[in-house]
N, C-alpha and C positions, 0 to 999 in steps of 0.2 A: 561475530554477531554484531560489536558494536559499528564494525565499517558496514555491515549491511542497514542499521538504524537511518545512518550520514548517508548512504545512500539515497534511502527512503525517504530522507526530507529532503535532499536536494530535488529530487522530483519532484514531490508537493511541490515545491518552491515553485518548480519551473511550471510547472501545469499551470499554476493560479495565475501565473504572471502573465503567461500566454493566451488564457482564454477566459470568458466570460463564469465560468464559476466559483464557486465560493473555498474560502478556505475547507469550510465546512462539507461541500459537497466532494471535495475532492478527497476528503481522509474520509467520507462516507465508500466512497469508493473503492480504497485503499484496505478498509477494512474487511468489505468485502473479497475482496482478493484473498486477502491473507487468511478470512476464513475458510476460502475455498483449496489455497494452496497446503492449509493446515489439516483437513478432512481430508485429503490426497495423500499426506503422507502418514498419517494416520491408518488409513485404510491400506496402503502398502506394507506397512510392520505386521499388520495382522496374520 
C-alpha cells in the first residue's frame, strides 16, 4: 500500500510538471479515479 501512495505522487508530480494544470486539478482528478476504482471493487466482493 505505502509503495502504491510513492507511486501516486510521483505521478502527480510528473503530470503538473508536464502540463498546464494545477496541482489542484490534477489530485481533483486523482480522486476521482480512485473513487471509481473503489466502487468497482466494492461492487465485485458483493
Amino acid at each position: 500500500m505505502r509503495f502504491q501512495k510513492i507511486e501516486a505522487l510521483e505521478i502527480l508530480n510528473e503530470l503538473t510538471s508536464e502540463s498546464e494544470l494545477s496541482e489542484h486539478d490534477v489530485q481533483e482528478l486523482a480522486d476521482r479515479s480512485n473513487e471509481r476504482g473503489r466502487k468497482r471493487v466494492e461492487g465485485e466482493s458483493e
